[in-house]
C-alpha positions as CSV (number, residue, x, y, z in Angstrom):
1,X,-4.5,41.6,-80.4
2,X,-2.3,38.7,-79.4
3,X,-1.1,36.7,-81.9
4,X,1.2,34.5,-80.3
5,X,3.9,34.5,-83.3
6,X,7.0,33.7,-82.8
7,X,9.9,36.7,-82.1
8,X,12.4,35.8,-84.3
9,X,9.2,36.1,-87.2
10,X,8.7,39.6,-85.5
11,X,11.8,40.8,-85.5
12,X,13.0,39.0,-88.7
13,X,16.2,36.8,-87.0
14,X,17.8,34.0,-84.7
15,X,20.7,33.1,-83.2
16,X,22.6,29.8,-83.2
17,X,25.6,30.2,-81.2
18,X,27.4,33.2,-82.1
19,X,25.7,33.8,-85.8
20,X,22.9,35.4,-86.5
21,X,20.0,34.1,-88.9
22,X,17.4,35.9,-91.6
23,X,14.4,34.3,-90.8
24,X,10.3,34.6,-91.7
25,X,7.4,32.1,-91.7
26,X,8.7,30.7,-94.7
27,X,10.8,28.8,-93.0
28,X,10.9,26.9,-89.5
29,X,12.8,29.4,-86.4
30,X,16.4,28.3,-86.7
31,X,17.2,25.6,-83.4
32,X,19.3,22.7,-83.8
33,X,21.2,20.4,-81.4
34,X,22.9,19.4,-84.4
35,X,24.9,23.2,-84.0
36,X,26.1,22.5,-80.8
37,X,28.4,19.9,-82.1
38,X,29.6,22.1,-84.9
39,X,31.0,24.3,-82.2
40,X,33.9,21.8,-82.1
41,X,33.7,20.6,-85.8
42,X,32.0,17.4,-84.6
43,X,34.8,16.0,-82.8
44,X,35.7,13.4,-81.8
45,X,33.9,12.0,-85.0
46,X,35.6,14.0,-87.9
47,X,39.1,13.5,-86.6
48,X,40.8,15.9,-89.9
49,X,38.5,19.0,-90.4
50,X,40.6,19.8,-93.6
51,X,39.8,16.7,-94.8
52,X,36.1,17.4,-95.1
53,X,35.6,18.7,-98.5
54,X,32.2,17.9,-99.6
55,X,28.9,18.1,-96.9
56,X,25.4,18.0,-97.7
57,X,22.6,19.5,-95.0
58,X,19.4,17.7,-96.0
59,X,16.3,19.6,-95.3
60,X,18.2,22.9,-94.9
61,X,15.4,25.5,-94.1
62,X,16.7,28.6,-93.3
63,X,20.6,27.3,-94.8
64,X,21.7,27.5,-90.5
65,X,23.5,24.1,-90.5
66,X,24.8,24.9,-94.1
67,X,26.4,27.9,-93.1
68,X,27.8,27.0,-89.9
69,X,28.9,23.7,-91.8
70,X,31.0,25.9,-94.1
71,X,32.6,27.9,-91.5
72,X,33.4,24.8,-89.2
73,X,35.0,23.4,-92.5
74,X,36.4,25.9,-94.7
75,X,37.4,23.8,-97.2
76,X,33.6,22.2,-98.0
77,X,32.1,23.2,-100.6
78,X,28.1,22.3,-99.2
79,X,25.0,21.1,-100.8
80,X,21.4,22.1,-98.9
81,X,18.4,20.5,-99.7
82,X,14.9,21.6,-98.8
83,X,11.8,20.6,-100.7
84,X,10.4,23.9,-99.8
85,X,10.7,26.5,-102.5
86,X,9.8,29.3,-100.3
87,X,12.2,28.2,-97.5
88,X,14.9,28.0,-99.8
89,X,14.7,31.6,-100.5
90,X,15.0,32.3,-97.1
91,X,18.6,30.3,-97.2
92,X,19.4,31.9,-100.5
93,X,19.1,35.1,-98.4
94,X,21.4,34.3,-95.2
95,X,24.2,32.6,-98.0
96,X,23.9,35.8,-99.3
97,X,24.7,37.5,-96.0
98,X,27.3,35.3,-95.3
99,X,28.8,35.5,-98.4
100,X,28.7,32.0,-99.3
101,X,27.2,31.7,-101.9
102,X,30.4,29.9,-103.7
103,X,30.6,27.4,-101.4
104,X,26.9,26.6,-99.8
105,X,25.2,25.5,-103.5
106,X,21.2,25.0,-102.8
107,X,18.9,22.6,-104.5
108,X,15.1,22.2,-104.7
109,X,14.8,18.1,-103.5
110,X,12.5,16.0,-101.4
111,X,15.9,14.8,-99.9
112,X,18.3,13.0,-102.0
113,X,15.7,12.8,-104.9
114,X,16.8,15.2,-107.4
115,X,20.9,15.5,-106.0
116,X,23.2,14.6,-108.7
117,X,25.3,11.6,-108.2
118,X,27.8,12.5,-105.4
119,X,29.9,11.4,-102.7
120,X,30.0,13.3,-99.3
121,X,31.8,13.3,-96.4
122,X,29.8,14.7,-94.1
123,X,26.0,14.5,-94.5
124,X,23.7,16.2,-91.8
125,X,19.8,16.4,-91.2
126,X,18.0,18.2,-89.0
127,X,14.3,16.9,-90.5
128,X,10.7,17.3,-89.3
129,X,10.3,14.9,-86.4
130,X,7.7,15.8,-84.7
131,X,5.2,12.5,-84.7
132,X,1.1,13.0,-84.9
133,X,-0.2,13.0,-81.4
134,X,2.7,15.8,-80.3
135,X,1.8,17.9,-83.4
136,X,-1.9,18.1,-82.4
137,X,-0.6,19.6,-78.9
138,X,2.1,22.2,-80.2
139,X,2.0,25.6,-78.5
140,X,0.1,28.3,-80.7
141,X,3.5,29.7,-81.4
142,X,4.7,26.6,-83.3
143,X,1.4,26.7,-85.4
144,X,2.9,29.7,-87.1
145,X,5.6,27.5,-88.4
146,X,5.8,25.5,-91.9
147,X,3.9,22.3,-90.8
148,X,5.7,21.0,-93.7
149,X,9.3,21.2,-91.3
150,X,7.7,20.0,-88.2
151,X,5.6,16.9,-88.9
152,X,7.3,13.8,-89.3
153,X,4.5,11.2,-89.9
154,X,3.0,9.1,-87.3
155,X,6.0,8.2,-85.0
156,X,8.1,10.9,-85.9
157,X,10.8,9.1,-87.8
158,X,9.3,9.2,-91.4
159,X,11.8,11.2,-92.7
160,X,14.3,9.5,-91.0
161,X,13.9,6.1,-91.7
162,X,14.4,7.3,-95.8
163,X,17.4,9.4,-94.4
164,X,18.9,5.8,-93.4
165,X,17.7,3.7,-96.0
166,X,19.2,6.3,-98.7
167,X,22.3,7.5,-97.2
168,X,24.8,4.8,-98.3
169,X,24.7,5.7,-101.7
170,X,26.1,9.4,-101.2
171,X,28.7,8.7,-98.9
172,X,32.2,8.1,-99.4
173,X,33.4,5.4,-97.5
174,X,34.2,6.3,-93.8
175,X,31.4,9.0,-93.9
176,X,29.6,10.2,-91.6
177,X,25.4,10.9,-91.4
178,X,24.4,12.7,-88.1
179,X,20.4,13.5,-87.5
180,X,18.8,15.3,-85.2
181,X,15.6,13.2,-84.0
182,X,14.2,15.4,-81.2
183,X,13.6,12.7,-78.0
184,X,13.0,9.5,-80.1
185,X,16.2,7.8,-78.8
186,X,14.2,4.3,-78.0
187,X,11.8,4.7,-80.5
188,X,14.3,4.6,-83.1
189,X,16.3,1.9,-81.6
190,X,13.6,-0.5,-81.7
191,X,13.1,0.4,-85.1
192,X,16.7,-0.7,-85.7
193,X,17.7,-3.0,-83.3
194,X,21.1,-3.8,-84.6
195,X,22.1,-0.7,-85.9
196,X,24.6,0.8,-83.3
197,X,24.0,4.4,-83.1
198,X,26.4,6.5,-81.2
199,X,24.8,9.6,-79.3
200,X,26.9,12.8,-79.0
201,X,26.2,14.4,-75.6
202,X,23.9,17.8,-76.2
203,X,22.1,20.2,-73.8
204,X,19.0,17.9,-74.4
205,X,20.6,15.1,-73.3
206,X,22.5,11.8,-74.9
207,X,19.0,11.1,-77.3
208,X,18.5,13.4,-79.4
209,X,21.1,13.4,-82.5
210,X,22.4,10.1,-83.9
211,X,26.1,9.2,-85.4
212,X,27.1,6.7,-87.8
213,X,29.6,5.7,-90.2
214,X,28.7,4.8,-93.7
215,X,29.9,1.3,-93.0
216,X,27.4,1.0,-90.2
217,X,23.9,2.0,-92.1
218,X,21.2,-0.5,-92.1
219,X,21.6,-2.4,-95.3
220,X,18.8,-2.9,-97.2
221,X,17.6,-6.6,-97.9
């Protein structure tokens, strides 16, 4: 019987680049456009890796980007997020693997809610964005996924828009917050018309993960 699940649940891993993942239906297949740009430590936009001491990966999953965030910056010490108990285990598993588990510290929170007060210099998201009607057409093989990491509301950008509204209170100033947003370059713009988002070139395209400086965040009225 075809059951259309997805390989990495059948054979238990993923790749991203070079490093390979634990992964189970507990948590959404490892894929993030985000990784790419850790390849070169997110240049041109962190300009002193050493300097990068504290990251935080918001709605971490599997713990990918919080692992390859501590081996891009081996000085971090990194905070993961996921509001997913049973996807969490699956990160605790892969810091295990990696041996991380001094440096990648993972937290049960609905994304900031629940993070002690901290500044970061480095905060990056790669959150469900995946907006109503597209949800209702997924592929069968997505279905086996957490719907909980896929759907981001209506438009896509639910998770987003709190990811922006929250972030300038756990940055240190000159921070960066990069967010992967799937293909929801001009829907997000019109959203926030006079926020000047910088988009880092990926094999997707120029719209699919966002840049900004602390100093640049929407401010809230």
């Amino acid at each position: 019987m075809r059951t259309r699940r997805p390989l990495a649940y059948l054979i238990k891993e993923a790749w991203l680049g070079d490093q390979r993942f634990y992964v189970d239906e507990r948590a959404i297949v490892p894929r993030s456009y985000v990784a790419e740009l850790l390849r070169d430590r997110l240049a041109p936009w962190v300009r002193r890796p050493a300097g990068v001491r504290r990251a935080l990966d918001l709605c971490t999953g599997s713990g990918c980007l919080a692992i390859l965030l501590a081996l891009a910056f081996p000085l971090a010490v990194v905070r993961a997020t996921d509001i997913s108990r049973p996807a969490l285990a699956v990160a605790r598993q892969n810091v295990r693997s990696y041996r991380l588990n001094r440096r990648v510290k993972l937290v049960h929170a609905d994304l900031f809610a629940g993070l002690s007060p901290e500044r970061f210099d480095l905060i990056v998201a790669n959150p469900p964005y995946v907006d109503a009607p597209a949800l209702r057409k997924l592929p069968a093989e997505y279905r086996h996924e957490p719907r909980l990491a896929l759907a981001g509301g209506r438009d896509g950008l639910n998770v987003v828009r709190r990811s922006l509204r929250d972030a300038v209170d756990f940055l240190r100033p000159g921070g960066l917050l990069i967010v992967e947003i799937g293909h929801h370059r001009s829907r997000l713009e019109r959203a926030f018309p006079r926020v000047p988002f910088v988009w880092p070139q990926t094999s997707a395209g120029f719209d699919c993960v966002f840049v900004l400086t602390r100093e640049d965040l929407p401010r809230q009225t």
